[in-house]
SEVORO-38919 format. One line per 8 residues: number of its first residue (from 1); for each residue z, x, y of N, C-alpha, C, O, CB. Coordinates in nm, 2 decimals. Glycine has a CB too. Layout:
NUM) Z,X,Y,Z,X,Y,Z,X,Y,Z,X,Y,Z,X,Y; ... $
END
This chain:
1) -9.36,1.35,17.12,-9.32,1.25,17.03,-9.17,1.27,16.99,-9.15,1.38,16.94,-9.41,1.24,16.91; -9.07,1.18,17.01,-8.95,1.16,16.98,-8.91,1.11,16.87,-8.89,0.99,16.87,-8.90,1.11,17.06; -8.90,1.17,16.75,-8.87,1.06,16.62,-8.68,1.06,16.60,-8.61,1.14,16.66,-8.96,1.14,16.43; -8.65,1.00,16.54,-8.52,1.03,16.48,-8.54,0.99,16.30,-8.60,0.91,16.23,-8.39,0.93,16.56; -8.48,1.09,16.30,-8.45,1.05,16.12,-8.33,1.08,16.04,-8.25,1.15,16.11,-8.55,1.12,16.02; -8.31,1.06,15.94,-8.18,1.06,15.88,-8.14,1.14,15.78,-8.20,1.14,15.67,-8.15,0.95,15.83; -8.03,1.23,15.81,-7.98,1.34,15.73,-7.84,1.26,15.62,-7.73,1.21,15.66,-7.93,1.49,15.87; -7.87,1.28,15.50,-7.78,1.26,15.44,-7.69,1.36,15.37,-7.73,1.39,15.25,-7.81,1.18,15.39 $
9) -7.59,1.42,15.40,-7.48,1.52,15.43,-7.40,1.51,15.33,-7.39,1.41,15.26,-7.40,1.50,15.57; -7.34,1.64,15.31,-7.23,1.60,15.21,-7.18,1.75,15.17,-7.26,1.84,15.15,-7.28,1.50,15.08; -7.05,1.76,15.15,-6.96,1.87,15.12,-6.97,1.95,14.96,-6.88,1.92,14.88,-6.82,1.81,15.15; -7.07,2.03,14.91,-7.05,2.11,14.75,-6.97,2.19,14.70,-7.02,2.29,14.63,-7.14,2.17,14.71; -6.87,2.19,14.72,-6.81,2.34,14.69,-6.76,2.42,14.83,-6.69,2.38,14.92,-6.93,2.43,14.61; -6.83,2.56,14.82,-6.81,2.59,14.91,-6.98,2.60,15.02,-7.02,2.67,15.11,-6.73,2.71,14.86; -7.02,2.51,14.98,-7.18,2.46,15.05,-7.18,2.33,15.13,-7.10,2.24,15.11,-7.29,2.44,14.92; -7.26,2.32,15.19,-7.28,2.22,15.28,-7.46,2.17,15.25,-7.56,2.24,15.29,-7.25,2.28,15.45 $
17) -7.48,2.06,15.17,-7.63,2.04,15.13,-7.67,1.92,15.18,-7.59,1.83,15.17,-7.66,2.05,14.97; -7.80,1.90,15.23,-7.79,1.76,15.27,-8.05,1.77,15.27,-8.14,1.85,15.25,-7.65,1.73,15.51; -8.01,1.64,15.29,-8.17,1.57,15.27,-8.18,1.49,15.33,-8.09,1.40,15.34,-8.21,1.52,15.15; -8.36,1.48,15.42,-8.44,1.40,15.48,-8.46,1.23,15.41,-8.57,1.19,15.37,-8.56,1.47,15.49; -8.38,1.18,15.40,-8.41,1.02,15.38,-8.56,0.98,15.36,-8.62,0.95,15.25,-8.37,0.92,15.52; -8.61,1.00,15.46,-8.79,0.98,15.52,-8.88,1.07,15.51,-9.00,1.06,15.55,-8.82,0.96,15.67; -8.82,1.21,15.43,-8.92,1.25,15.39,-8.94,1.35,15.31,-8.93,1.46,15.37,-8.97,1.27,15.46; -8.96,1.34,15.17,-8.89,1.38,15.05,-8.95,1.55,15.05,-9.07,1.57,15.06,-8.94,1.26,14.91 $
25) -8.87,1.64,15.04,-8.87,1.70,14.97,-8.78,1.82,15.10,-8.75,1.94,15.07,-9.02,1.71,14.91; -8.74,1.77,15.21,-8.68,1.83,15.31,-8.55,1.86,15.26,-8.49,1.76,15.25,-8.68,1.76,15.43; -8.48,1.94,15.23,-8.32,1.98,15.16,-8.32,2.10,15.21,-8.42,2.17,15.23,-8.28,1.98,14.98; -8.20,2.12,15.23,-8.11,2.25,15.26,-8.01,2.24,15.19,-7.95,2.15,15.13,-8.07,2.28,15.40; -7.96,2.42,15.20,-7.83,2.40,15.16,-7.75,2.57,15.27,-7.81,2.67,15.25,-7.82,2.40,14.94; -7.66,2.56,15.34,-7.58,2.65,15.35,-7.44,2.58,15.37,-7.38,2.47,15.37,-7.63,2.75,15.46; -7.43,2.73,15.40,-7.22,2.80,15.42,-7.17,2.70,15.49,-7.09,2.62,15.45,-7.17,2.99,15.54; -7.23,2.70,15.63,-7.15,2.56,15.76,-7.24,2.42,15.78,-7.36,2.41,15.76,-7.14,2.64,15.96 $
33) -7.16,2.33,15.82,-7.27,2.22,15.85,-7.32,2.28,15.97,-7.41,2.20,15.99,-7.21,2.07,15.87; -7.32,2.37,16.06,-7.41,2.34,16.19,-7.49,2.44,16.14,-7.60,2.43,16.21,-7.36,2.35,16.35; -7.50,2.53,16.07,-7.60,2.61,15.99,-7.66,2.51,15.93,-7.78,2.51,15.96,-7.56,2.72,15.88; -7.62,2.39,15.83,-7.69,2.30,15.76,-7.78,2.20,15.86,-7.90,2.16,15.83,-7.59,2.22,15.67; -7.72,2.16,15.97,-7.82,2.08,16.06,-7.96,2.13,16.10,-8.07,2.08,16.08,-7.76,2.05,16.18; -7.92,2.27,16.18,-8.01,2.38,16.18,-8.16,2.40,16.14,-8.27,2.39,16.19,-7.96,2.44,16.11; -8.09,2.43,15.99,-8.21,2.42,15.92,-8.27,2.33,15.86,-8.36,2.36,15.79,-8.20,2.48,15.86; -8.23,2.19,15.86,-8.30,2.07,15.84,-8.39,2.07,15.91,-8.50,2.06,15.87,-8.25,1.97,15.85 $
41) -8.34,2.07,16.04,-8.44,2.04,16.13,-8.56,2.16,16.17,-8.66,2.14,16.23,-8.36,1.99,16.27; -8.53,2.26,16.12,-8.65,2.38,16.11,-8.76,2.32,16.00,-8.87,2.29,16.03,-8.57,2.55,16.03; -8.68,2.33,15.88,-8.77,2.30,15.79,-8.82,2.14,15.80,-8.94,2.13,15.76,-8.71,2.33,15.66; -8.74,2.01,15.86,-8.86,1.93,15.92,-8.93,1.90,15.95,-8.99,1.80,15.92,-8.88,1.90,15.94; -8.95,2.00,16.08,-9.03,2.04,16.17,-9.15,2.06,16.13,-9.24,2.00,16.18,-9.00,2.13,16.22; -9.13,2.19,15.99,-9.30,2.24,15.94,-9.32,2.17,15.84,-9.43,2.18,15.80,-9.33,2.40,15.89; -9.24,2.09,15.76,-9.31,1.98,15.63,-9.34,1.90,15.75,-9.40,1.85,15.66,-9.19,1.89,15.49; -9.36,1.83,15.87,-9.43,1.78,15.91,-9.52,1.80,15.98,-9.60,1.71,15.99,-9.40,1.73,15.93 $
49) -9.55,1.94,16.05,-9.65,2.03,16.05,-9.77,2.06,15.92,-9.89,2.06,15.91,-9.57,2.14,16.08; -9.66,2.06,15.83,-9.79,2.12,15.70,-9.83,1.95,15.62,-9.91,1.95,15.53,-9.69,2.26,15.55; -9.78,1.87,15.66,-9.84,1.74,15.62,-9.95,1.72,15.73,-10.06,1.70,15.68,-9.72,1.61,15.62; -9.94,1.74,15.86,-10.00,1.71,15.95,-10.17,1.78,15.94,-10.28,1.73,15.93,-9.91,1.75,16.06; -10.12,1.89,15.94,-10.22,2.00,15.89,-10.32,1.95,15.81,-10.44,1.95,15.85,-10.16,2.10,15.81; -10.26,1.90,15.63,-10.32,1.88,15.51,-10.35,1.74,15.51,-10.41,1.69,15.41,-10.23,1.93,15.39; -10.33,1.66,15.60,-10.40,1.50,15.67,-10.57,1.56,15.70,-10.68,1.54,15.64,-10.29,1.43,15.87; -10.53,1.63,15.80,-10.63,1.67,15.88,-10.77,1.76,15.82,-10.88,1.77,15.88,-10.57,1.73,15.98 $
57) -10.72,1.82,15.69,-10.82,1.89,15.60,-10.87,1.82,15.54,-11.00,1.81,15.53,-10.78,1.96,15.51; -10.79,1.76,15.48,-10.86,1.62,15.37,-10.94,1.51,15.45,-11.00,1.43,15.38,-10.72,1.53,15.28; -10.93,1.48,15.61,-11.03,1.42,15.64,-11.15,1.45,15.66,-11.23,1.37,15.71,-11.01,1.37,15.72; -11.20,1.60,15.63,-11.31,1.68,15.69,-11.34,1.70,15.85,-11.32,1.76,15.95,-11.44,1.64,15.63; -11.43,1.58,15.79,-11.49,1.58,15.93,-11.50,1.40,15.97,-11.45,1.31,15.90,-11.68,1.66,15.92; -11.56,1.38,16.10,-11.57,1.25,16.18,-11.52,1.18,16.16,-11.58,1.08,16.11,-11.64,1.18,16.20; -11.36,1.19,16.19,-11.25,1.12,16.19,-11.14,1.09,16.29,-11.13,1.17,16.38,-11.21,1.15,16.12; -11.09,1.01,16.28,-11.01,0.98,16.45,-10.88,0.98,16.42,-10.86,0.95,16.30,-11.04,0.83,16.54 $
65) -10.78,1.00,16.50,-10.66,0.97,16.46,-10.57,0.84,16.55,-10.61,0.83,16.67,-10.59,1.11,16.45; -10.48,0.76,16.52,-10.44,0.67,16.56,-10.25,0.67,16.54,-10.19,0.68,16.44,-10.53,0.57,16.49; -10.19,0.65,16.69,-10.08,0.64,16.64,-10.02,0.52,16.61,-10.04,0.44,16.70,-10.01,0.70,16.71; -9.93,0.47,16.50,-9.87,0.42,16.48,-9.71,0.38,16.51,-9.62,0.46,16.49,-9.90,0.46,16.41; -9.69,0.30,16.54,-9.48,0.28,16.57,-9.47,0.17,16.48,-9.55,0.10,16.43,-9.41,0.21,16.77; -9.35,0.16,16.46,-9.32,0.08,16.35,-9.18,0.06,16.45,-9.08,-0.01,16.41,-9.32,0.16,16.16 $
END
C-alpha cells in the first residue's frame, strides 16, 4: 500500500519541527531537516502500525477487514 501524506515543516531556532496533517499526534523535532524527514516517516510508520494493531484488538473476534480509497 502506497499512501502519501503531508508533512508540515518549519524552521525553530536552531531545530527543524514539523507534523503529520492526517494524523494527529505524529511530530518530530531535530538538528537537520533530512534528520526531520527521517523520522517522521519512522514514527509514521508505527502510529500506524500501533493504530492498526489497536483496530484489530478492539474488534476481538469475527471480524473482516475492508479496504477503503477515498
Amino acid at each position: 500500500m502506497n499512501s502519501n501524506y503531508t508533512a508540515v515543516i518549519k524552521k525553530q531556532g536552531d531545530y527543524w519541527v514539523g507534523w503529520i496533517e492526517e494524523v494527529p499526534g505524529v511530530n518530530c523535532q531535530e538538528k537537520t531537516y533530512d534528520e526531520l524527514i527521517e523520522s517522521l516517516k519512522i514514527t509514521l510508520k508505527e502510529a500506524l502500525e500501533f493504530n492498526r494493531q489497536d483496530a484489530i484488538l478492539a474488534a476481538e473476534n469475527d471480524y473482516q477487514e475492508e479496504s477503503i480509497c477515498l
